[in-house]
MOPAC internal coordinates of N, CA, C and O (Angstrom, degrees):
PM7 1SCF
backbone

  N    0.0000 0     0.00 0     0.00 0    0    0    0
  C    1.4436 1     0.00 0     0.00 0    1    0    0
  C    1.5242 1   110.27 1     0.00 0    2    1    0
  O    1.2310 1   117.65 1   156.67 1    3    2    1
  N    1.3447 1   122.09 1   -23.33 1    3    2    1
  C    1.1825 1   111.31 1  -156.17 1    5    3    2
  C    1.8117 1    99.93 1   -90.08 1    6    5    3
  O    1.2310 1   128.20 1   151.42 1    7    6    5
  N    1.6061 1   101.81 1   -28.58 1    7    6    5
  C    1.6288 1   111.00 1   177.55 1    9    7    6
  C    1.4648 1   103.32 1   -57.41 1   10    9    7
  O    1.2310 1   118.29 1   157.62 1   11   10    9
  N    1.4998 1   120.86 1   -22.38 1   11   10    9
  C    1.7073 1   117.49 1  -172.34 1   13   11   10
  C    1.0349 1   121.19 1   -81.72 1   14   13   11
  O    1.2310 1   126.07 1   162.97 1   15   14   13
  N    1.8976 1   105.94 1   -17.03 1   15   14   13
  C    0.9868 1   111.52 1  -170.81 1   17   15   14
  C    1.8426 1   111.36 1   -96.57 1   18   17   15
  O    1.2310 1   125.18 1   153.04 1   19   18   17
  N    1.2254 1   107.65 1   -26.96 1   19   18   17
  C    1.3423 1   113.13 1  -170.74 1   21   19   18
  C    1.8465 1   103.11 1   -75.40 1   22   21   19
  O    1.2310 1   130.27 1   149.16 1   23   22   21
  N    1.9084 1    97.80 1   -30.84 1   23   22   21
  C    1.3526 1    91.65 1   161.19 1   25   23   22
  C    1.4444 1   139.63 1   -48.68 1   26   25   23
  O    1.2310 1   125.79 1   126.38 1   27   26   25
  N    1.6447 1   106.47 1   -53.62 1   27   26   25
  C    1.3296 1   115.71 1   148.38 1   29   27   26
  C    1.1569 1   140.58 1    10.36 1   30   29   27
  O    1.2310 1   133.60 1    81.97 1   31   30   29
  N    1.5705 1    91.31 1   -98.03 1   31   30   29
  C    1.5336 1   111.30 1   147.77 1   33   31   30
  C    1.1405 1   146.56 1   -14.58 1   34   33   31
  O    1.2310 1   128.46 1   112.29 1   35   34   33
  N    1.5320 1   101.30 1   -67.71 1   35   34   33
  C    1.6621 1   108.84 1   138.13 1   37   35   34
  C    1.2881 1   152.49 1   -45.91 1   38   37   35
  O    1.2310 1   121.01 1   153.75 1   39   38   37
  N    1.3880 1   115.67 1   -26.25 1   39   38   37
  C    0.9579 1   131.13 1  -169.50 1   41   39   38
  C    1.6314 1    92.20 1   -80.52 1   42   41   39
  O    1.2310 1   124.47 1   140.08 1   43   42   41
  N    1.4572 1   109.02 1   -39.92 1   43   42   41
  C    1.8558 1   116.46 1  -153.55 1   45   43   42
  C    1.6242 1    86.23 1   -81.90 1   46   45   43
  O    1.2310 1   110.35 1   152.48 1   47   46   45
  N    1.5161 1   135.73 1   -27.52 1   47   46   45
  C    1.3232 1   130.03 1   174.22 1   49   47   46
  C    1.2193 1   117.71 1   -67.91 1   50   49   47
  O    1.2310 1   109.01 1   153.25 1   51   50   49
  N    1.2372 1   138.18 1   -26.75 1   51   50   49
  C    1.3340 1   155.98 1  -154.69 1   53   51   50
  C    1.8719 1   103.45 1   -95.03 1   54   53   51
  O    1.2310 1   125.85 1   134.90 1   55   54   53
  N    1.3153 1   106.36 1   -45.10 1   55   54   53
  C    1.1342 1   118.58 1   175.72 1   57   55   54
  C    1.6085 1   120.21 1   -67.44 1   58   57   55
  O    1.2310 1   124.04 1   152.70 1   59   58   57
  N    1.7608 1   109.85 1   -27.30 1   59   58   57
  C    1.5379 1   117.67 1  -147.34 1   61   59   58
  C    1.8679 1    69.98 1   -98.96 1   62   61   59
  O    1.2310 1   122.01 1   114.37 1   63   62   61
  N    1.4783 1   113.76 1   -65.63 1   63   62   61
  C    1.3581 1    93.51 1  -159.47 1   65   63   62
  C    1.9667 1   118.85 1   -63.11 1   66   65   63
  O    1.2310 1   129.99 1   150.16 1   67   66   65
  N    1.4894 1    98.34 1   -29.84 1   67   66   65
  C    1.2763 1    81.14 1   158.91 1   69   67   66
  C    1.9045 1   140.98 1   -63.60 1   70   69   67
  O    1.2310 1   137.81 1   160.08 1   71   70   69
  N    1.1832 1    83.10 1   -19.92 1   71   70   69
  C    1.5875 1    91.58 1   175.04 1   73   71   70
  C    1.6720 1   117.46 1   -80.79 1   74   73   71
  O    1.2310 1   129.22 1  -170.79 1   75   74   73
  N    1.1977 1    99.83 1     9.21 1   75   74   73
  C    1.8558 1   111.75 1  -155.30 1   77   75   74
  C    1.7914 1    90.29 1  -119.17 1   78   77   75
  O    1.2310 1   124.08 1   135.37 1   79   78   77
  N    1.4865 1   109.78 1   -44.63 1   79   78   77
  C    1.2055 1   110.86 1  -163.14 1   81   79   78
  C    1.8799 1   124.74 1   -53.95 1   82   81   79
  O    1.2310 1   116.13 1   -13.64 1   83   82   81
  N    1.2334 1   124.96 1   166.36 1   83   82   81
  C    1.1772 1   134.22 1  -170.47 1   85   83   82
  C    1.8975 1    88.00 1   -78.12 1   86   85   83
  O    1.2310 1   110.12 1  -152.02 1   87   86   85
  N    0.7925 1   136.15 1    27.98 1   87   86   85
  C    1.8475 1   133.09 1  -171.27 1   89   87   86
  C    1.5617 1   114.04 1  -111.45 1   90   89   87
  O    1.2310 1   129.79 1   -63.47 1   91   90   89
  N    1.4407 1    98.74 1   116.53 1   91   90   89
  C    1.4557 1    95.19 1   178.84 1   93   91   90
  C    1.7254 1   128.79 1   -70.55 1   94   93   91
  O    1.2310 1   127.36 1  -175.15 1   95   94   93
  N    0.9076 1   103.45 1     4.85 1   95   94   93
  C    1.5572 1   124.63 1   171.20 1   97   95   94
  C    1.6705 1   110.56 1  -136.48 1   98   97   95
  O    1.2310 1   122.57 1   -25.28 1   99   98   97
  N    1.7413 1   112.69 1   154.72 1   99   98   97
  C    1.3467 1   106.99 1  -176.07 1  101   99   98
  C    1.6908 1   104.84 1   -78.34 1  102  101   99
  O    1.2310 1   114.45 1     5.33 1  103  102  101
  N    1.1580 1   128.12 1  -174.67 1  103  102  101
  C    1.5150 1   116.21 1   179.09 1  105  103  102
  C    1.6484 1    94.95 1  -101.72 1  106  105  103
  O    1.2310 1   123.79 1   -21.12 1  107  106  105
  N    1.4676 1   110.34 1   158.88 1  107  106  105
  C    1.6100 1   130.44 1  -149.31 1  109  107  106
  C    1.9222 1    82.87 1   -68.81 1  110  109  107
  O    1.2310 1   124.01 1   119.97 1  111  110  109
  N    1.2780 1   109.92 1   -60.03 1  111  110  109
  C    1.3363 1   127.40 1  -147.52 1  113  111  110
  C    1.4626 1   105.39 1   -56.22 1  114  113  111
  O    1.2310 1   118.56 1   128.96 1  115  114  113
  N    2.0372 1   120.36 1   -51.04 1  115  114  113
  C    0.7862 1    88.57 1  -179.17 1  117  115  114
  C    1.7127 1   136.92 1   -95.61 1  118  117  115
  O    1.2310 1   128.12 1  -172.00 1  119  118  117
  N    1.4709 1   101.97 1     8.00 1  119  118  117
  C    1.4796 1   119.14 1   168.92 1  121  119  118
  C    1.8319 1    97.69 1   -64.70 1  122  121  119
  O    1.2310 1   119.09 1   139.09 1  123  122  121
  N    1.0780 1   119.35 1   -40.91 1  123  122  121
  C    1.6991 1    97.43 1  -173.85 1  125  123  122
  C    1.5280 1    98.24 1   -76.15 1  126  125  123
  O    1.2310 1   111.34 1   158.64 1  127  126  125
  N    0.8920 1   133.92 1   -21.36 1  127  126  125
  C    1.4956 1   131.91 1  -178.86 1  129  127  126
  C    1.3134 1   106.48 1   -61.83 1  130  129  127
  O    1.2310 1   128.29 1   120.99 1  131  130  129
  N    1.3287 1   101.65 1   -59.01 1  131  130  129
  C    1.9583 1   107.21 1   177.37 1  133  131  130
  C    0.8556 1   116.31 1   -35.37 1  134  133  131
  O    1.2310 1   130.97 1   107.11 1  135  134  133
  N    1.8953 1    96.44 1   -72.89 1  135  134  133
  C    1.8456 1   104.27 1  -172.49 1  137  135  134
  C    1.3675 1   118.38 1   -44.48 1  138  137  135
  O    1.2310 1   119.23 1   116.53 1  139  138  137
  N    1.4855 1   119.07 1   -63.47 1  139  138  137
  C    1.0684 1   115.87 1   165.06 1  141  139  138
  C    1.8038 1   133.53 1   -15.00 1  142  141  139
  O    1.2310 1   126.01 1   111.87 1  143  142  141
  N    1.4004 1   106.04 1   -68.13 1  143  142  141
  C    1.6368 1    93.59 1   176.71 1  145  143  142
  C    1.4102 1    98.58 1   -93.76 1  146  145  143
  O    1.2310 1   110.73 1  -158.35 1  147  146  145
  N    1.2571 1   135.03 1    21.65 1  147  146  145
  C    1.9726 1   122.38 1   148.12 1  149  147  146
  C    1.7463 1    89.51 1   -70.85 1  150  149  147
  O    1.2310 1   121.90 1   144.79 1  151  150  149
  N    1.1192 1   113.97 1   -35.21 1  151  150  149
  C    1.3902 1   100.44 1  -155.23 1  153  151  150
  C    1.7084 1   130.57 1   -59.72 1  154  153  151
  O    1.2310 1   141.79 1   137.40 1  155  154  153
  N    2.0749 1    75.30 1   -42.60 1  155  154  153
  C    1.4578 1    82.40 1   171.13 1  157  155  154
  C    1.4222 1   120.82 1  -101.56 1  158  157  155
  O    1.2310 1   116.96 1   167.35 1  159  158  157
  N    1.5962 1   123.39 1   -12.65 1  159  158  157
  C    1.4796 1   123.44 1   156.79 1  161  159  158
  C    1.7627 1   103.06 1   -48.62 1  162  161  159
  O    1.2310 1   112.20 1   153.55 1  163  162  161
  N    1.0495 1   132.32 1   -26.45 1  163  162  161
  C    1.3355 1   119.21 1  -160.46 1  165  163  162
  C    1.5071 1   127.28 1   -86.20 1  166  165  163
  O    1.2310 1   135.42 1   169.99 1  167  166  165
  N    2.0440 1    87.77 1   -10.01 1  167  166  165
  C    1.6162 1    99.42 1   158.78 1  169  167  166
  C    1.3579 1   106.16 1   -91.02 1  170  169  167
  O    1.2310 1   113.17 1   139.74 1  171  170  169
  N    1.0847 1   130.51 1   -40.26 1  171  170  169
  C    1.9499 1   133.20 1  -156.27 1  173  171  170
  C    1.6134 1   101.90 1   -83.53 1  174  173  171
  O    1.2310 1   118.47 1   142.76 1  175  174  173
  N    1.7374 1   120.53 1   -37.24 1  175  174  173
  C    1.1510 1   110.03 1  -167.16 1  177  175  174
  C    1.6388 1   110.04 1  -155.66 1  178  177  175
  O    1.2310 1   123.69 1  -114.33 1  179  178  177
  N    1.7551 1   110.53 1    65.67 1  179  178  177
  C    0.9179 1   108.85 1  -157.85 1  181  179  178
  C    1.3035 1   121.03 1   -78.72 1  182  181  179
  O    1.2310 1   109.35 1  -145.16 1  183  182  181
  N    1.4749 1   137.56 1    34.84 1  183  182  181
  C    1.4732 1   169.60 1   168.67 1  185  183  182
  C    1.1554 1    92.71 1   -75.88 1  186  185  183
  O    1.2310 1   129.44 1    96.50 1  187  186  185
  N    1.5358 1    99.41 1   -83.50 1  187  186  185
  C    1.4511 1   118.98 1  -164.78 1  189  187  186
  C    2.0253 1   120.08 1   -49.22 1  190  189  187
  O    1.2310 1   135.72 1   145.28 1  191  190  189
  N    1.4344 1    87.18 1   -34.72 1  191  190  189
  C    1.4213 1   107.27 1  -175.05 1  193  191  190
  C    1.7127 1   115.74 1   -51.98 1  194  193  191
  O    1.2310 1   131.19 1   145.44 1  195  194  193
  N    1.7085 1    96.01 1   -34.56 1  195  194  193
  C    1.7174 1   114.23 1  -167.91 1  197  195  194
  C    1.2574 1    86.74 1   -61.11 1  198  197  195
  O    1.2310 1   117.85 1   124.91 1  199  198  197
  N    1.3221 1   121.69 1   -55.09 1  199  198  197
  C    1.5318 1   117.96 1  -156.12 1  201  199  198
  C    1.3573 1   118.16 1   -45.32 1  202  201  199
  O    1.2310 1   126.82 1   142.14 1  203  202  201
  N    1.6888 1   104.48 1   -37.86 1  203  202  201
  C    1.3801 1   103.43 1  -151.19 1  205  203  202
  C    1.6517 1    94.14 1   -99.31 1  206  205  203
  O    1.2310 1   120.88 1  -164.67 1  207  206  205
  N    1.3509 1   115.92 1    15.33 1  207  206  205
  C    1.5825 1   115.41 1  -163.82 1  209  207  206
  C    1.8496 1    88.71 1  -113.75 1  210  209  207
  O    1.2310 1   117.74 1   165.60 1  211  210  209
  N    1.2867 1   121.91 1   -14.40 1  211  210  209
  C    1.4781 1   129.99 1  -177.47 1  213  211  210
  C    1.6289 1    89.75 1   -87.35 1  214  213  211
  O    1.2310 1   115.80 1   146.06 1  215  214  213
  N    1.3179 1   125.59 1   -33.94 1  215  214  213
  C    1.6512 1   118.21 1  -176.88 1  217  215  214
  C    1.2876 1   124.10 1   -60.52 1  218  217  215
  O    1.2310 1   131.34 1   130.56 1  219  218  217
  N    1.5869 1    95.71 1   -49.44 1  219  218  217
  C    1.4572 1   120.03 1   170.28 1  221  219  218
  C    1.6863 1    98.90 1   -60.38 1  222  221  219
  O    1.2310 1   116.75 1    95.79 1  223  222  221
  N    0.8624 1   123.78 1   -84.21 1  223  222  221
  C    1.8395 1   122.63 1  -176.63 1  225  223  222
  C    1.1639 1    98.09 1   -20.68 1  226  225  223
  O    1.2310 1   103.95 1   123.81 1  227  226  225
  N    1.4200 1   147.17 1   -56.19 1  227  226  225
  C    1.6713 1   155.31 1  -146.24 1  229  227  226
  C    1.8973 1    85.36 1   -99.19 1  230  229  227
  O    1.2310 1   125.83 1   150.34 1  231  230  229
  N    0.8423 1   106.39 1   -29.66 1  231  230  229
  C    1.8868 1    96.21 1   176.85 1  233  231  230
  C    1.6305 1   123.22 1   -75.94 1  234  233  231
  O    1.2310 1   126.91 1   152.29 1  235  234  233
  N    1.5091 1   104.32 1   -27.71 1  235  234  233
  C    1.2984 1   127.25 1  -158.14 1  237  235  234
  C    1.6311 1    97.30 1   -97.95 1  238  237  235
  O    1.2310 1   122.92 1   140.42 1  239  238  237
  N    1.5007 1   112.00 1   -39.58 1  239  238  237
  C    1.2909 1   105.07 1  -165.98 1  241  239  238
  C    1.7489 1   122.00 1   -44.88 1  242  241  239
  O    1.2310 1   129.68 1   -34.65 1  243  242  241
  N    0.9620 1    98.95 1   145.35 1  243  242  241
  C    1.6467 1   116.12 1  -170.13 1  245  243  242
  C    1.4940 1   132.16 1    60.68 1  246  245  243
  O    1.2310 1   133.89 1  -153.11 1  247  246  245
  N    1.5292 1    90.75 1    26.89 1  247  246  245
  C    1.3544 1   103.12 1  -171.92 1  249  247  246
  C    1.9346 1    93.23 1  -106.19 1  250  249  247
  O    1.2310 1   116.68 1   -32.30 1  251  250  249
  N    0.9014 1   123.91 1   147.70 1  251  250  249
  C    1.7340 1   141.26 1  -169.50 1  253  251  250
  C    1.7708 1    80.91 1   -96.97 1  254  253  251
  O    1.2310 1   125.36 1   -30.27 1  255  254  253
  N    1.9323 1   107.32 1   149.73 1  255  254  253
  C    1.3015 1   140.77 1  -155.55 1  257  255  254
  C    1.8699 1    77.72 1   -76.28 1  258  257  255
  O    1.2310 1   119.77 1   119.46 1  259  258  257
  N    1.4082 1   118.04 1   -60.54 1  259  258  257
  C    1.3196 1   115.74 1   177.74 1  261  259  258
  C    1.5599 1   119.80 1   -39.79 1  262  261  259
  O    1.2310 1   118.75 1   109.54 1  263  262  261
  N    1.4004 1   119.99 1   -70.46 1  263  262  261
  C    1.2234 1   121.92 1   172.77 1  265  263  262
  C    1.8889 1   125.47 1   -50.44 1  266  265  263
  O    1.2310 1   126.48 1   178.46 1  267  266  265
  N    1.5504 1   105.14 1    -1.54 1  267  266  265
  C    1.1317 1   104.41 1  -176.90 1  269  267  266
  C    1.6596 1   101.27 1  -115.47 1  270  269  267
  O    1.2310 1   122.42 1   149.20 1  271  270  269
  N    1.2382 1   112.98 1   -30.80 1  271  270  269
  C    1.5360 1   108.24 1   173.29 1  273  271  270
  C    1.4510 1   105.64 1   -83.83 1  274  273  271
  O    1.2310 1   103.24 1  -161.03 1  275  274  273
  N    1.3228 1   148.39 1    18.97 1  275  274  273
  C    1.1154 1   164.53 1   159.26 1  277  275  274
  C    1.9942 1   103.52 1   -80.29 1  278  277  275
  O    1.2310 1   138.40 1   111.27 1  279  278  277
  N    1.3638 1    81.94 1   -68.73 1  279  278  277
  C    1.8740 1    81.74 1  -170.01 1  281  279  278
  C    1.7984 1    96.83 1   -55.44 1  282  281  279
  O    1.2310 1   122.31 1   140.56 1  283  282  281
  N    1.2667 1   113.19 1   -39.44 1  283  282  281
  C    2.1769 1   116.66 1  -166.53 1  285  283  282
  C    1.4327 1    81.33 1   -53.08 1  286  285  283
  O    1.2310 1   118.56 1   120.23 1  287  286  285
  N    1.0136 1   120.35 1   -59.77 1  287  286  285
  C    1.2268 1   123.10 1  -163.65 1  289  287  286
  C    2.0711 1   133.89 1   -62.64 1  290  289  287
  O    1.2310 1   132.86 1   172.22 1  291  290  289
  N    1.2426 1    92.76 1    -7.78 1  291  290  289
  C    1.2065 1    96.14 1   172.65 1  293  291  290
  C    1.4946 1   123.18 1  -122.96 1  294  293  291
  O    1.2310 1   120.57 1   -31.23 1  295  294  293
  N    1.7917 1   116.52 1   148.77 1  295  294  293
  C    0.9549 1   134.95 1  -135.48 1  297  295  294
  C    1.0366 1   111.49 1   -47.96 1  298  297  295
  O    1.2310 1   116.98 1   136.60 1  299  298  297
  N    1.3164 1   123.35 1   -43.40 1  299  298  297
  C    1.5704 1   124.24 1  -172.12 1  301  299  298
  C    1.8651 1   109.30 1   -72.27 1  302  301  299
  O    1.2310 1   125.98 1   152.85 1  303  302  301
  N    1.3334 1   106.11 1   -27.15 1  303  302  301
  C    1.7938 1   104.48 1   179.40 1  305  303  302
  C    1.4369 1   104.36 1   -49.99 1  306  305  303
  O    1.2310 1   123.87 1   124.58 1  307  306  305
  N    1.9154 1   110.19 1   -55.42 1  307  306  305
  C    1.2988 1   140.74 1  -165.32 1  309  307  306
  C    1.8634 1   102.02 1   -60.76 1  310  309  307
  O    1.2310 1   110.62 1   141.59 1  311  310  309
  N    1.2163 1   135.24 1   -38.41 1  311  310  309
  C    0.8995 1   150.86 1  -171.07 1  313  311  310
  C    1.9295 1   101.16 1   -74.11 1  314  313  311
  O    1.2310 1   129.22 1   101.57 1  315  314  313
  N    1.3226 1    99.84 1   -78.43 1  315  314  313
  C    1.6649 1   101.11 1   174.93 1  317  315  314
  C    1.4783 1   116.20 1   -66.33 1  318  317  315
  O    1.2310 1   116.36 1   165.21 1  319  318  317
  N    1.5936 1   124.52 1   -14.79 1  319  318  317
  C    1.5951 1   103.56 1   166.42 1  321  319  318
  C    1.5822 1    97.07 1   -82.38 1  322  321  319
  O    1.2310 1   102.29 1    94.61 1  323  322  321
  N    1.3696 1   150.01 1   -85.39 1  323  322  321
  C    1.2852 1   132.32 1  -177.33 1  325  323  322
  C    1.0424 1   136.19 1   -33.73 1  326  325  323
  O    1.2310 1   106.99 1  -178.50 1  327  326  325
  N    1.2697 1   141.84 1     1.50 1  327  326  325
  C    1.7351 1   159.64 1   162.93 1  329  327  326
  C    1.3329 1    82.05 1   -90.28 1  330  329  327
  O    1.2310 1    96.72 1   107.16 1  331  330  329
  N    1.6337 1   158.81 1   -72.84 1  331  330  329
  C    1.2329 1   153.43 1  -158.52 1  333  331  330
  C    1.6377 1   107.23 1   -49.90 1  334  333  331
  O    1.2310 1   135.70 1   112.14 1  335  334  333
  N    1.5399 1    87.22 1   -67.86 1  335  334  333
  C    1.6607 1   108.85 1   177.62 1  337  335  334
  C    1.3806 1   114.23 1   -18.95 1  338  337  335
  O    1.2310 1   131.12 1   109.88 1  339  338  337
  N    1.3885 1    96.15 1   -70.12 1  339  338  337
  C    1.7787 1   108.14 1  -156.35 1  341  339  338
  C    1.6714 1    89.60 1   -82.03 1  342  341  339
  O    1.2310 1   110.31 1   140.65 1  343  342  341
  N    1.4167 1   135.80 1   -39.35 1  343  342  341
  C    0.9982 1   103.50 1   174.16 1  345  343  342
  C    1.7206 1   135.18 1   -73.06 1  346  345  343
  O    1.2310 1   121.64 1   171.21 1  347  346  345
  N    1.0744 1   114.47 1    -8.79 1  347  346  345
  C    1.9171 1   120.27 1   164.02 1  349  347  346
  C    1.6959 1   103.75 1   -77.18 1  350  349  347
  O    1.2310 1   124.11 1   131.26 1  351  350  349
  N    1.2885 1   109.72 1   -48.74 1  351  350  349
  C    1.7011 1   101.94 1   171.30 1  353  351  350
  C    1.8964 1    93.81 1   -25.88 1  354  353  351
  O    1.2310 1   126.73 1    75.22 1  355  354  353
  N    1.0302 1   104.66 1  -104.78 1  355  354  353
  C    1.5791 1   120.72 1  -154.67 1  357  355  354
  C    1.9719 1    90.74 1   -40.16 1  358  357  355
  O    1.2310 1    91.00 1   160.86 1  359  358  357
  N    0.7033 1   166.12 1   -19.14 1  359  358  357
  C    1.5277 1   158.72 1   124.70 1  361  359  358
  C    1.5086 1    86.44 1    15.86 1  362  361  359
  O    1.2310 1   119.77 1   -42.75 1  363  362  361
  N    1.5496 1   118.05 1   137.25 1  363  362  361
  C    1.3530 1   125.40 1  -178.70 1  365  363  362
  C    2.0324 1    92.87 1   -99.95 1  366  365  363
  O    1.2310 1   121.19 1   -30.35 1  367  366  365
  N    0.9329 1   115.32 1   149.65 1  367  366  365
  C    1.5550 1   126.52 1  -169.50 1  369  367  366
  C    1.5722 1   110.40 1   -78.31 1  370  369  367
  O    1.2310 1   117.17 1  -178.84 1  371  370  369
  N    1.0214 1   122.98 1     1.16 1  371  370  369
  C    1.2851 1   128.37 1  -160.04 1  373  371  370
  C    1.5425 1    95.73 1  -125.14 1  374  373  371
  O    1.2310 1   120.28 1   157.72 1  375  374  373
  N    1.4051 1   117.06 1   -22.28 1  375  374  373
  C    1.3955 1   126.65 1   169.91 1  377  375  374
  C    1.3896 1   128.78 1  -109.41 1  378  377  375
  O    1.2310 1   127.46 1  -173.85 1  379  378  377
  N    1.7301 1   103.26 1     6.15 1  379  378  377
  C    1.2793 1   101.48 1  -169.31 1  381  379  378
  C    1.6219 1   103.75 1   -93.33 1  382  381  379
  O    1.2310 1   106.82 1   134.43 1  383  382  381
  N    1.6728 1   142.14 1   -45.57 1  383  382  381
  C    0.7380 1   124.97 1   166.29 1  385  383  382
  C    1.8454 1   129.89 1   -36.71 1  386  385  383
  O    1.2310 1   132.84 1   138.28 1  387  386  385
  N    1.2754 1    92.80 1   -41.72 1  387  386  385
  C    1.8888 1    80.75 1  -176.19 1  389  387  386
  C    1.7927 1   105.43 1   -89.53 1  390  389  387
  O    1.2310 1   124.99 1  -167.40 1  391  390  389
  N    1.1369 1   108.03 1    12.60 1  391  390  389
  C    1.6677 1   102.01 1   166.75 1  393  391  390
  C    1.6674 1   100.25 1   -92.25 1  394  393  391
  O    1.2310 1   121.48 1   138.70 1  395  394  393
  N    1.6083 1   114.78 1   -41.30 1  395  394  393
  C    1.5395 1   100.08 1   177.77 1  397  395  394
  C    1.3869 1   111.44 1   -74.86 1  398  397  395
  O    1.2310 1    99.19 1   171.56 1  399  398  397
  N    1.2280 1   155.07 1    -8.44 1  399  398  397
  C    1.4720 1   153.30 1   178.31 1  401  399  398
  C    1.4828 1   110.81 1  -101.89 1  402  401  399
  O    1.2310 1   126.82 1   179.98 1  403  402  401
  N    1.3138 1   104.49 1    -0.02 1  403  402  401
  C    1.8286 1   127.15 1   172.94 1  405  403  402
  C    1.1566 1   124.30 1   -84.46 1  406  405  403
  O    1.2310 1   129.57 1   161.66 1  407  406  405
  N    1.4949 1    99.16 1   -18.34 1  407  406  405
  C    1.7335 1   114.76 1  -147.57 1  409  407  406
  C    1.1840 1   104.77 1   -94.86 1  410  409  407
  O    1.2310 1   119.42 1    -3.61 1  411  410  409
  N    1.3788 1   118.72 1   176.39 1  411  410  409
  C    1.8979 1   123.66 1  -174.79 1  413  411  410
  C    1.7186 1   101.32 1   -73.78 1  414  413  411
  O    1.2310 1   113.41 1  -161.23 1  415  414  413
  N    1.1088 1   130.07 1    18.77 1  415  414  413
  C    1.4682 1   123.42 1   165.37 1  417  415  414
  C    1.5502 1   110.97 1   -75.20 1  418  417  415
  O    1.2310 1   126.73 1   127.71 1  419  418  417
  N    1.2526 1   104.67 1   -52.29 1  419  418  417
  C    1.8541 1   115.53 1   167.16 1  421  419  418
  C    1.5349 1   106.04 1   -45.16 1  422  421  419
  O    1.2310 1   118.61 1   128.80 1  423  422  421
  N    1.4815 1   120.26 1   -51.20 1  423  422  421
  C    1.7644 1   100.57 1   175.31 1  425  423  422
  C    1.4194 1   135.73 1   -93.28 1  426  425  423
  O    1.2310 1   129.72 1  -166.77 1  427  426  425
  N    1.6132 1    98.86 1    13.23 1  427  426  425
  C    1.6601 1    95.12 1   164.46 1  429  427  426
  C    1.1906 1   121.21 1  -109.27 1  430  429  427
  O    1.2310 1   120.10 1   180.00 1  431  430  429

């Protein structure tokens, strides 16, 4: 639990500096990272989930439906949401809620 959580973390850093950066698009990698654990926080802790789905909205902004199904769509997005995926799968159920209410959604 605690690796899920430090992941977390990461995940919510990945998002802030990409959202900070001089880049006219967010980077592929860490939007599949996000989505990814919104995806599965959004069954275990769907509170927590809003938060991180308001990050993404603030990541995305001013980006066109095209330019955003472009980045889902390319290899590296596809790469870091399924590396996320399969690793929250194996998340034990009894630990998965307090890893999503653990996570860097609580500090932004």
């Amino acid at each position: 639990m605690r690796v899920l959580k430090i992941l977390c973390v990461g995940a919510g850093l990945l998002i802030a500096g990409s959202a900070w950066a001089d880049q006219s698009a967010p980077d592929p990698q860490a939007l599949g990272t996000i989505e990814a654990l919104v995806g599965y926080c959004s069954k275990v802790a769907p509170a927590e989930a809003v938060k991180f789905q308001e990050q993404i909205k603030q990541l995305l902004k001013g980006q066109s439906e095209k330019e955003v199904a472009g980045i889902r769509g390319s290899d590296e997005y596809r790469k870091a949401y399924d590396t996320m995926a399969a690793f929250v799968a194996k998340v034990d159920q009894r630990n998965a809620k307090v890893a999503c209410s653990g996570s860097a959604a609580q500090s932004q």
